[in-house]
C-alpha positions as CSV (number, residue, x, y, z in Angstrom):
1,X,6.1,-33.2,22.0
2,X,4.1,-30.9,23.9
3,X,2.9,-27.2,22.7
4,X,4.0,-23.9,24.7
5,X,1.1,-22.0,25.7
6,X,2.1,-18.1,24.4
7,X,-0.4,-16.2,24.9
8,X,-2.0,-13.3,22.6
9,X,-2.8,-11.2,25.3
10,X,-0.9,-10.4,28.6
11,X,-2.7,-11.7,31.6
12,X,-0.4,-11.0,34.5
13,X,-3.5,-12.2,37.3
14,X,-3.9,-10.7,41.0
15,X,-0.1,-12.5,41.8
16,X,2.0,-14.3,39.5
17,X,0.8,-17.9,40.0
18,X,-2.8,-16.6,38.4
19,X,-0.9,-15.2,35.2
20,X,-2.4,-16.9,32.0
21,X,0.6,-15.4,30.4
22,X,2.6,-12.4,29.8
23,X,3.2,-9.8,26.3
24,X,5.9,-7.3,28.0
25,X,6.8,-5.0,25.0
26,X,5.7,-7.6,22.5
27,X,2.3,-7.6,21.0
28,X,0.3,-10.9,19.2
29,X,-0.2,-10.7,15.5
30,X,-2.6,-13.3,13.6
31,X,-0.9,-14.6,10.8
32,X,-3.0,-15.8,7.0
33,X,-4.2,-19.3,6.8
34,X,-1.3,-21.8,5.9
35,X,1.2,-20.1,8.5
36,X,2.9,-22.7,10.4
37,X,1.3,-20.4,13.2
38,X,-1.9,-19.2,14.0
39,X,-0.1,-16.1,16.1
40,X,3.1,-14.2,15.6
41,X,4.5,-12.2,19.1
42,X,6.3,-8.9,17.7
43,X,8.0,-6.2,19.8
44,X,6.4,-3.2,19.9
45,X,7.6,-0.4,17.7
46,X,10.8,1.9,19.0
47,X,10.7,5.4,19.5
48,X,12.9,7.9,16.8
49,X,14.0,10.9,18.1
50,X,12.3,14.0,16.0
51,X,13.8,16.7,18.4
52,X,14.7,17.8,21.7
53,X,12.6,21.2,22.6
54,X,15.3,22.2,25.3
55,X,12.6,22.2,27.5
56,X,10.5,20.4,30.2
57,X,8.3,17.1,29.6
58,X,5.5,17.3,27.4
59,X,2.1,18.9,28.7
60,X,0.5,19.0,25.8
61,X,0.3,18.7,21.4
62,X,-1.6,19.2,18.5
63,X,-1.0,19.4,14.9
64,X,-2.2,22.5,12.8
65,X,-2.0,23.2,8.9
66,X,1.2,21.1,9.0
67,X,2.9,22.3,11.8
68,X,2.6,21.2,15.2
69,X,2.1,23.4,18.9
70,X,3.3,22.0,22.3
71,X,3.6,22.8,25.4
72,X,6.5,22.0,27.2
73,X,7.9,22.9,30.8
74,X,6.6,26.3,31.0
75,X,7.3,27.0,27.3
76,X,4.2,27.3,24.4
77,X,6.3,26.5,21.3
78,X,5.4,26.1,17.7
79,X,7.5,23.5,15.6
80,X,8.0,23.4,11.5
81,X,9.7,21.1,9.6
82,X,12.7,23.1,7.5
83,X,16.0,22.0,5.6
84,X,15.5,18.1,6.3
85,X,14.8,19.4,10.2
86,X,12.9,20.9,12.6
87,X,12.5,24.6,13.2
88,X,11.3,25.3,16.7
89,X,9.4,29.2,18.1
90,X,8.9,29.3,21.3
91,X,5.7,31.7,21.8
92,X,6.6,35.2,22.8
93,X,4.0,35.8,26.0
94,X,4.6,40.0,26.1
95,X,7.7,40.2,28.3
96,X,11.1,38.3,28.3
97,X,11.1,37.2,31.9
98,X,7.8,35.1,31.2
99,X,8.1,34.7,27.2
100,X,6.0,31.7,26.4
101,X,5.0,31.0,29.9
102,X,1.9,28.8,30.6
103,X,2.1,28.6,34.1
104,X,2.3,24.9,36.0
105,X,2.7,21.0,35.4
106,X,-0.3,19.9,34.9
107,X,-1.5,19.0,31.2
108,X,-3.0,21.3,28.8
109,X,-6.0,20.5,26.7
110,X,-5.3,22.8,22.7
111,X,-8.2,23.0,20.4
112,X,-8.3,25.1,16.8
113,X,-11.2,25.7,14.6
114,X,-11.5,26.2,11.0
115,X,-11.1,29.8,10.4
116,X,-9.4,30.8,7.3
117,X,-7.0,31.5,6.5
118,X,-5.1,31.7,9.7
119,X,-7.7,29.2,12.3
120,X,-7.6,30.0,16.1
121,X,-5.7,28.1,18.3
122,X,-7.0,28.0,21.9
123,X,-5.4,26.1,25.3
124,X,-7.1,25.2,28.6
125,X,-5.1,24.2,31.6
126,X,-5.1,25.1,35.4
127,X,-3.8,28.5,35.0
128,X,-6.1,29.7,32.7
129,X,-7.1,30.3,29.3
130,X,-4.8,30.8,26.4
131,X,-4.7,31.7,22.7
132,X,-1.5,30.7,20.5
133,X,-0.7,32.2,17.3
134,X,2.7,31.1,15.0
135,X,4.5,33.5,17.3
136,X,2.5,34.4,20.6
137,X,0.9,33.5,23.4
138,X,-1.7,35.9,25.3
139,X,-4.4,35.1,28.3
140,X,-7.5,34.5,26.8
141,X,-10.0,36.0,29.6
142,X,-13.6,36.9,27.7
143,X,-15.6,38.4,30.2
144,X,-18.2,36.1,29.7
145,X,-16.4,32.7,30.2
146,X,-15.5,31.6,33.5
147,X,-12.6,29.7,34.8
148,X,-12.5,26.2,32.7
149,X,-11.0,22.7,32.9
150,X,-11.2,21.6,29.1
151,X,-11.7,23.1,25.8
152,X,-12.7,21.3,22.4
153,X,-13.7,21.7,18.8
154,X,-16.6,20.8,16.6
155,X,-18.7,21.8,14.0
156,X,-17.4,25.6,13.9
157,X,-17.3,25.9,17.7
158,X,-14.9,26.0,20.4
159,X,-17.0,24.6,23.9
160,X,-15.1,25.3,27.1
161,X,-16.4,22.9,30.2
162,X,-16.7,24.2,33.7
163,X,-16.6,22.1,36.6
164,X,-20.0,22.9,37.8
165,X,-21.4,21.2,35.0
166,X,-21.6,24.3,32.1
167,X,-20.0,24.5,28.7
168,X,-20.1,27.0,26.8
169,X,-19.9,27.7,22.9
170,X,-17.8,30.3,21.3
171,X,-18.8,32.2,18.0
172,X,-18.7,30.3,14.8
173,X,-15.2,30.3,13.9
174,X,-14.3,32.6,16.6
175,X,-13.1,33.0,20.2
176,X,-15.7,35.1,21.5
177,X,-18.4,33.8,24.4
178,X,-21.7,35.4,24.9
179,X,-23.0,34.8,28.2
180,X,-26.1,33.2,27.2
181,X,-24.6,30.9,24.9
182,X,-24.1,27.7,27.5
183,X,-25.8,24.7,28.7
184,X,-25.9,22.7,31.7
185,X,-25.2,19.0,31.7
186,X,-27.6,18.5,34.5
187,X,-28.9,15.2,33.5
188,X,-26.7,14.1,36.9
189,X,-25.7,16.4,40.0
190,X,-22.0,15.2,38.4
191,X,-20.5,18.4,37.3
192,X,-17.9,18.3,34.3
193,X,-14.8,17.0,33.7
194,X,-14.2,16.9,30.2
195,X,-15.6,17.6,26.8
196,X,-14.5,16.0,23.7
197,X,-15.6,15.7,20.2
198,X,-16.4,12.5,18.8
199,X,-17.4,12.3,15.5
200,X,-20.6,14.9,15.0
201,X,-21.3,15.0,18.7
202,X,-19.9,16.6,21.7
203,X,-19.7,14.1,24.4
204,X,-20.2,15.7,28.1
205,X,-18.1,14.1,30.7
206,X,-19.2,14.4,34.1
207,X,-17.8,11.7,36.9
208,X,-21.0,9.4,36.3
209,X,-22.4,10.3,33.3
210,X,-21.9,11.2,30.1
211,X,-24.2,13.6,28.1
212,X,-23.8,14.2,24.1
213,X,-25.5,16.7,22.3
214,X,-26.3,17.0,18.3
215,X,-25.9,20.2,16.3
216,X,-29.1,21.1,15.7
217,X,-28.1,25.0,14.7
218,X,-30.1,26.4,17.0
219,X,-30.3,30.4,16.6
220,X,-29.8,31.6,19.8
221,X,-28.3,30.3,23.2
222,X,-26.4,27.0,23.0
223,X,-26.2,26.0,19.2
224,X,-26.3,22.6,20.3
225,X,-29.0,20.1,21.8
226,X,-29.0,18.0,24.8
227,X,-29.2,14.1,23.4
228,X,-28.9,10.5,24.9
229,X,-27.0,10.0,28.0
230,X,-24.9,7.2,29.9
231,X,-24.5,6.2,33.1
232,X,-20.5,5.8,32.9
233,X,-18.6,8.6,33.9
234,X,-15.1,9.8,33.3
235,X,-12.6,8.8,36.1
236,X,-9.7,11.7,35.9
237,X,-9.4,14.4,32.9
238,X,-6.7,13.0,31.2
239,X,-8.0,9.6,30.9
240,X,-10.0,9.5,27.6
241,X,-8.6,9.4,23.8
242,X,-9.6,8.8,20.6
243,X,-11.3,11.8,19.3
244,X,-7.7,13.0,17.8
245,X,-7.2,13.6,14.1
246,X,-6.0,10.9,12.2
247,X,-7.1,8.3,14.6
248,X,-10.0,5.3,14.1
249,X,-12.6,7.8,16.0
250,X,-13.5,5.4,18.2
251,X,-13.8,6.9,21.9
252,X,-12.2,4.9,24.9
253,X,-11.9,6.0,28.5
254,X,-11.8,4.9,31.7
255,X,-14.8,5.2,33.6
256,X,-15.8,5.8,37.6
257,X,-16.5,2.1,37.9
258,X,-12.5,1.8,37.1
259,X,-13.4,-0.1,33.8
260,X,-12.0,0.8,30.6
261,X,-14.9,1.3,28.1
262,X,-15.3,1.5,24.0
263,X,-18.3,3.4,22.9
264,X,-20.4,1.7,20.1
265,X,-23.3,3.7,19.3
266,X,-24.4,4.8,22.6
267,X,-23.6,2.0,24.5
268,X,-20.4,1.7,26.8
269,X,-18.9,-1.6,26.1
270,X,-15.9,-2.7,28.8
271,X,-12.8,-4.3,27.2
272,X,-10.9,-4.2,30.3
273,X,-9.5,-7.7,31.9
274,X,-10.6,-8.3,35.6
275,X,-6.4,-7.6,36.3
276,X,-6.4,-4.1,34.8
277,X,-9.7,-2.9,36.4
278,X,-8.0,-3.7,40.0
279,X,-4.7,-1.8,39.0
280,X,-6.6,1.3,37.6
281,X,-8.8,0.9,41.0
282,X,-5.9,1.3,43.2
283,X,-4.5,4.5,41.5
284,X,-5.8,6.9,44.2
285,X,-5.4,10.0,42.4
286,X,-7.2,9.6,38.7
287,X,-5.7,12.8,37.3
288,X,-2.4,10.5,37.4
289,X,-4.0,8.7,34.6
290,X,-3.4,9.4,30.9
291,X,-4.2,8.0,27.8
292,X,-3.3,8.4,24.5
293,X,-3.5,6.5,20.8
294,X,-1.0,6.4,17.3
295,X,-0.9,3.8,15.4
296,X,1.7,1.9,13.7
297,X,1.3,-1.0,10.3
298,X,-1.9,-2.1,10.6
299,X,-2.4,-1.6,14.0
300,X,-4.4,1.2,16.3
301,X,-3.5,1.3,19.7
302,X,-5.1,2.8,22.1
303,X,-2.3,3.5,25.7
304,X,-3.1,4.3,29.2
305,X,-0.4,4.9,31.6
306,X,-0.6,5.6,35.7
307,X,3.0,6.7,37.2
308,X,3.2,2.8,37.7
309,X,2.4,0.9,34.6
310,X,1.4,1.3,31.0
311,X,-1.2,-1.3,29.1
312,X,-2.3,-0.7,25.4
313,X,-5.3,-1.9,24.1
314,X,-4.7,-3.0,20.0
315,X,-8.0,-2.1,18.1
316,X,-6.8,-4.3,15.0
317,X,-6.7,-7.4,17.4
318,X,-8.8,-6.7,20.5
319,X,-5.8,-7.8,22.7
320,X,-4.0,-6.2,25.6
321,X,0.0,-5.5,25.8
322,X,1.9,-4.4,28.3
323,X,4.9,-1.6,27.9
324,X,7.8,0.4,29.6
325,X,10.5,2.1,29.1
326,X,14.2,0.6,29.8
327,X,14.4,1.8,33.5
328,X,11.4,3.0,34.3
329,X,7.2,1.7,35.4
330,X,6.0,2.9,32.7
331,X,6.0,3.5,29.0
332,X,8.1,7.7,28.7
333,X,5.9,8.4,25.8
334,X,3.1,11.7,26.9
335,X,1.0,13.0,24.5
336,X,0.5,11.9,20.5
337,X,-0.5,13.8,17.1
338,X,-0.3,12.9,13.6
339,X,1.9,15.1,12.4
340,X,5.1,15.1,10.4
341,X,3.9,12.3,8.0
342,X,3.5,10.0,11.3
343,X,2.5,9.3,15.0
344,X,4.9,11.9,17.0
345,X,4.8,11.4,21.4
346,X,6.2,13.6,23.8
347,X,8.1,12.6,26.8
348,X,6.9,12.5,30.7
349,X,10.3,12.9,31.7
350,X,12.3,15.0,29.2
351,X,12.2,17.3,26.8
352,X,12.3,15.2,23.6
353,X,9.7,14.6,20.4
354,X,9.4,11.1,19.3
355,X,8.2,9.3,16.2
356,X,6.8,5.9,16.6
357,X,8.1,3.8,14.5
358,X,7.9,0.0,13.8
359,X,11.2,-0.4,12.4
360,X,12.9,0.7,14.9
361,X,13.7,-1.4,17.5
362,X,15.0,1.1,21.0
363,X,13.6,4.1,22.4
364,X,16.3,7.3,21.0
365,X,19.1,4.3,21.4
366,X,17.5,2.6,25.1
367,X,16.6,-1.1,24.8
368,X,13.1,-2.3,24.6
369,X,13.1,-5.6,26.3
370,X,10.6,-7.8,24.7
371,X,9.6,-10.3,27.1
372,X,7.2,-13.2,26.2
373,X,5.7,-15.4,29.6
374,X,3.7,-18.5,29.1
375,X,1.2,-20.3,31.0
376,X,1.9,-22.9,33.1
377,X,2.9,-25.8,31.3
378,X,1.4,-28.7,33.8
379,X,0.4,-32.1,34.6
380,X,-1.3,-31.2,38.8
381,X,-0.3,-32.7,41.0
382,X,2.3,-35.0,39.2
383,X,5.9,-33.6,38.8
384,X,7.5,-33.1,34.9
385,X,10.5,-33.7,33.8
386,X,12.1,-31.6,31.4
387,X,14.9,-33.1,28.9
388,X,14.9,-30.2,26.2
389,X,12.8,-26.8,25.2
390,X,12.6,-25.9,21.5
391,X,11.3,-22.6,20.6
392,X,10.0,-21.2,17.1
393,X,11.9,-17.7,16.8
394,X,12.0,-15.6,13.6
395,X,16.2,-16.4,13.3
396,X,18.5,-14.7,11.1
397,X,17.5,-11.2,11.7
398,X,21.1,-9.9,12.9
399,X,22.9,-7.0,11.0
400,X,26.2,-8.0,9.0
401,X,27.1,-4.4,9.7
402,X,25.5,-3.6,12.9
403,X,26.6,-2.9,16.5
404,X,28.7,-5.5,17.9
405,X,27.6,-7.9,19.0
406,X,24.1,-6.8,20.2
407,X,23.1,-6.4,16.6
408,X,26.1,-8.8,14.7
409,X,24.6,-12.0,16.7
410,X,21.7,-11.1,19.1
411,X,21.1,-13.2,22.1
412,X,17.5,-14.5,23.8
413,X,17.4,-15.2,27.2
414,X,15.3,-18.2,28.3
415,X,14.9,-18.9,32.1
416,X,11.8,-20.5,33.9
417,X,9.8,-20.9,36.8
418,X,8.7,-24.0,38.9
419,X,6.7,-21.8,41.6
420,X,3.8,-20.6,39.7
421,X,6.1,-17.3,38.1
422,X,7.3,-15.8,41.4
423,X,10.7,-16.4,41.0
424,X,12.9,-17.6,37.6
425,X,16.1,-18.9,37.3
426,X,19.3,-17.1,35.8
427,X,18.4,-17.0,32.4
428,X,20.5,-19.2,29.7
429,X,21.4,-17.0,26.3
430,X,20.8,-18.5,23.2
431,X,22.1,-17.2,19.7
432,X,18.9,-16.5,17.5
433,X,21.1,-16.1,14.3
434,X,23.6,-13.7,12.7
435,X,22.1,-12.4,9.1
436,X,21.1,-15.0,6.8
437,X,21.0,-17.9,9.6
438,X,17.3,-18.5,8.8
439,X,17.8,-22.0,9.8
440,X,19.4,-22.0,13.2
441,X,17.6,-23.9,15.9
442,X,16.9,-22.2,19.0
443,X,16.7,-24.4,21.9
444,X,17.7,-25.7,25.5
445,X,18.3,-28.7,27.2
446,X,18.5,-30.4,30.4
447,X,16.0,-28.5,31.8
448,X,15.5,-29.8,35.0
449,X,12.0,-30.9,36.8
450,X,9.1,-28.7,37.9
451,X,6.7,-29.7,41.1
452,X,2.9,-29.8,40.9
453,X,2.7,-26.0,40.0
454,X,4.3,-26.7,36.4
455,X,6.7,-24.6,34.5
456,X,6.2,-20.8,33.4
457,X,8.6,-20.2,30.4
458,X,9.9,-16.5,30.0
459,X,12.2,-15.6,26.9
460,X,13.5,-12.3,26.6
461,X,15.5,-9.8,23.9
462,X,16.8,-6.6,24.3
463,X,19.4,-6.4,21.2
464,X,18.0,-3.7,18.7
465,X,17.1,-6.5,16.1
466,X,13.5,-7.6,14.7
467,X,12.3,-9.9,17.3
468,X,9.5,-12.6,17.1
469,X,8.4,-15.3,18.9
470,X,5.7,-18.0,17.0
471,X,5.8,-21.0,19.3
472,X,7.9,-23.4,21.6
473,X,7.2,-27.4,22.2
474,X,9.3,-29.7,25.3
475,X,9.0,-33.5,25.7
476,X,7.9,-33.7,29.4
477,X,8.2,-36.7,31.0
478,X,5.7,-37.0,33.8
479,X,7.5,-38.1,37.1
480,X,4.0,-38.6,39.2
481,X,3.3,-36.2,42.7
């Protein structure tokens, strides 16, 4: 018998004969020594609806002294948790025609400090500058800030970024600028696109270069100084995560060069593959680009969605996934705090809260179709014949007392392809076991021959049951060119 090749990372390649593999709503898992297995294949966790705001898509979240603020639509909201559910405000902006208003589409960028025992709660976007309270949302205009594009919190400060390549500091604990107290990231002609907070630094983000700076209290002017710099750049605003509360605090973004890089120390490392650097190249507007992180078991993830696809880097395993949503490119999650007691997303097309949620297998009741690809299975140039295909799923996993049939006796699709993973064949469905049938084999024969580009072998689930994949072996017989 002959091994399978599943991969533990997707690797889709320029065009489908390159593809070393594909992880489509499934992530790899290593397993302890003494598995059967090296590597388990999971789906990804499902999405559990929290709320629906009765508003737009999400524009923007963050979690403060156990509640949480959003912006959604047009709407600045504040959400509690009462009585076993949520209790939602939405921000009263001065006048009921535009109660709550934050003018636009684009996202928003909210920031608090540590003032007790009520802290500020500020929010940047195109329209201007904002401050929230538990009931109200006002223009925040001081006289000495001009118009922004981020805002972020560190050490006591909020530091607002101007495009031209300032930021400048509030007071300590406050919301008030003095017009002395900026500086100018001028180590590149690059202007600013971001500032973020990582750890006890504020990282700089111009288009080629980014410049952190240390708290060294200084009295007067900028409290902080001008530090190391790299020669990476940010490629759109929205594109950078990891700073958030509750996360590993490990900074990834994707850079001008249209790599994706992890900082370590000071040094940009790339942990994008060759295929993702070309995609990310060819989204001509980089502000379309957004990434976010939760995390879920064991696992970190780090996601980063264009209007086209959505790839997620795993911290635990250094591997790449691919996601999306049941009938759309990409993966509907927008935004992420901790908050609630767990992850919580927003939607980029409606107006719902989710939680993540690894035992739960569909997004608010939509299928998540798992789909694992392998590599070719080949023997160039000679043909293979194909008598059976047996494949090592976790069986048994179906609900006595669950949806007919889809959780009763849930079905995998298996179909393949002979020309390099262009095209498959109508799939054949396979019973992976009602509950308790631990021991049910999971395979198909007759499997017809391949020509010199081998076999691709894709198996798919979209019944709301656990789903794993560990392995698959065939007896090919080789037929010669």
């Amino acid at each position: 018998m002959a091994d399978i090749i599943f991969p533990i990372e997707t690797a889709p390649g320029e065009r489908p004969h390159e593809s070393a593999g594909r992880l489509i709503n499934m992530y790899a898992e290593k397993l302890q020594e003494g598995a059967r297995w090296s590597w388990l294949r999971r789906r990804v966790p499902g999405l559990l609806r929290a709320l629906a705001t009765g508003h737009g898509p999400c524009r923007g979240l963050l979690e403060v002294n156990g509640g949480l603020f959003g912006v959604f639509g047009q709407k600045a909201i504040y959400i509690v948790s009462a009585d076993g559910g949520y209790s939602i405000t939405i921000l009263d902006g001065g006048a009921p025609e535009i109660e709550g208003i934050v003018p636009g589409t684009d996202k928003v960028f909210i920031s608090r400090n540590n003032k007790a025992p009520t802290p500020d709660v500020v929010l940047t976007c195109e329209s201007g500058d904002y401050q929230l309270t538990l009931t109200s949302v006002t223009e925040l205009n001081p006289e000495n800030l001009p118009q922004t594009n981020s805002v972020t919190y560190g050490a006591g400060f909020f530091f607002w970024t101007i495009r031209d390549g300032r930021c400048f500091a509030s007071g300590i604990n406050d919301v008030t600028v003095n017009a002395l107290d900026f500086t100018t990231a001028d180590a590149r002609p690059d202007g600013l696109l971001r500032g973020v907070f990582i750890g006890d630094r504020l990282a700089l983000m111009g288009q080629n270069s980014i410049q952190f700076y240390q708290n060294t209290g200084n009295p007067e002017g900028f409290p902080f100084s001008a530090g190391p710099v790299i020669p990476r750049g940010l490629a759109g605003p929205y594109a950078v995560a990891g700073y958030e509360n509750g996360w590993t605090n490990e900074l990834i973004w994707v850079a001008d060069d249209n790599n994706v890089y992890i900082l370590n120390g000071n040094t940009p490392v790339r942990i994008s593959p060759p295929f993702l650097s070309r995609l990310i190249e060819r989204v001509g507007d980089k502000a379309t680009l957004e990434a976010a992180v939760f995390s879920h078991g064991p696992h970190a993830i780090w996601s980063l969605s264009s209007p086209d696809w959505t790839f997620q880097f795993n911290l635990t395993t250094q591997k790449w996934h691919e996601r999306h949503s049941y009938g759309l490119p990409r993966w509907r999650a927008s935004q992420s705090a901790k908050a609630f007691d767990g992850w919580i997303v927003g939607d980029a097309y409606g107006d719902k809260l989710y939680f993540v949620n690894d035992a739960v297998f569909s997004e608010d009741g939509e299928q998540i179709v798992g789909v694992v690809e392998s590599a070719p299975q080949h023997s160039f140039p000679s043909n293979l014949l194909f008598p059976s295909a047996h494949f090592d799923i976790g069986t048994g996993q179906g609900m006595a007392g669950g949806q007919v049939p889809i959780e009763t006796n849930p079905i995998m699709d298996v179909s393949w392809s002979d020309d390099g993973g262009n095209t498959f064949n109508p799939p054949r469905r396979v019973s992976i076991g009602k509950q308790g049938e631990y021991s049910r084999r999971v395979m198909v024969a007759m499997c017809g021959k391949t020509k010199g580009k081998g076999r691709v072998w894709r198996l798919a689930n979209a019944d709301p049951v656990y789903f794993s994949v560990f392995g698959g072996v065939t007896d090919p017989v080789e037929l010669g060119a």
